[in-house]
N, C-alpha and C positions, 0 to 999 in steps of 0.2 A: 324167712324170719318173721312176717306180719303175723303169721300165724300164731307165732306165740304171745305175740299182745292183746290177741282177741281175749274173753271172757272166759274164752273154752279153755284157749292156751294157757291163761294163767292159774286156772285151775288144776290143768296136768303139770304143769311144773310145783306148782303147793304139793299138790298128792305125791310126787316122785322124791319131794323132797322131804315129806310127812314119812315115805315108807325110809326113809335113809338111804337114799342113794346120793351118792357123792356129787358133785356140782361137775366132775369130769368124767362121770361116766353119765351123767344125764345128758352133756354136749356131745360126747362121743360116742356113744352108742346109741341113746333115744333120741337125739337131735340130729348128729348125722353132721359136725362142725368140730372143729378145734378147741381144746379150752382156751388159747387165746381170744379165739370169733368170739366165743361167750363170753369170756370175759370183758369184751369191747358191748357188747350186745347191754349185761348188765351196765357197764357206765351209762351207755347212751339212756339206757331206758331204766328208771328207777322202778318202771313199778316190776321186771323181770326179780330182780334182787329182795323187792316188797315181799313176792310172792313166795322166794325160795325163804326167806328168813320167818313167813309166818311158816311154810312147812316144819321147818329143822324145830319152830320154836311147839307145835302140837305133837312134833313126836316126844320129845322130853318127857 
């Protein structure tokens, strides 16, 4: 999971979430967890949630 907090991480979550991919297929398939684990993951860590809402917000 640390991985994903690094600079790089959050970057590939922005992009995955830029290109429209869904927040449960980003945990389940590209992450390799539960949409609950991610869902628990975004509480704990705001800036996971940061990163997926500037994605959704550049694809628009």
């Amino acid at each position: 999971m640390t991985e994903w907090l690094t600079d790089e991480g959050l970057q590939k979550l922005e992009e995955y979430a830029r290109q429209g991919f869904k927040q449960s297929y980003i945990a389940n398939q590209i992450i390799g967890v539960d949409k609950a684990i991610f869902s628990k993951w975004k509480s704990m860590h705001s800036e996971i949630a940061e990163a997926l809402s500037r994605g959704y917000e550049k694809a628009k």
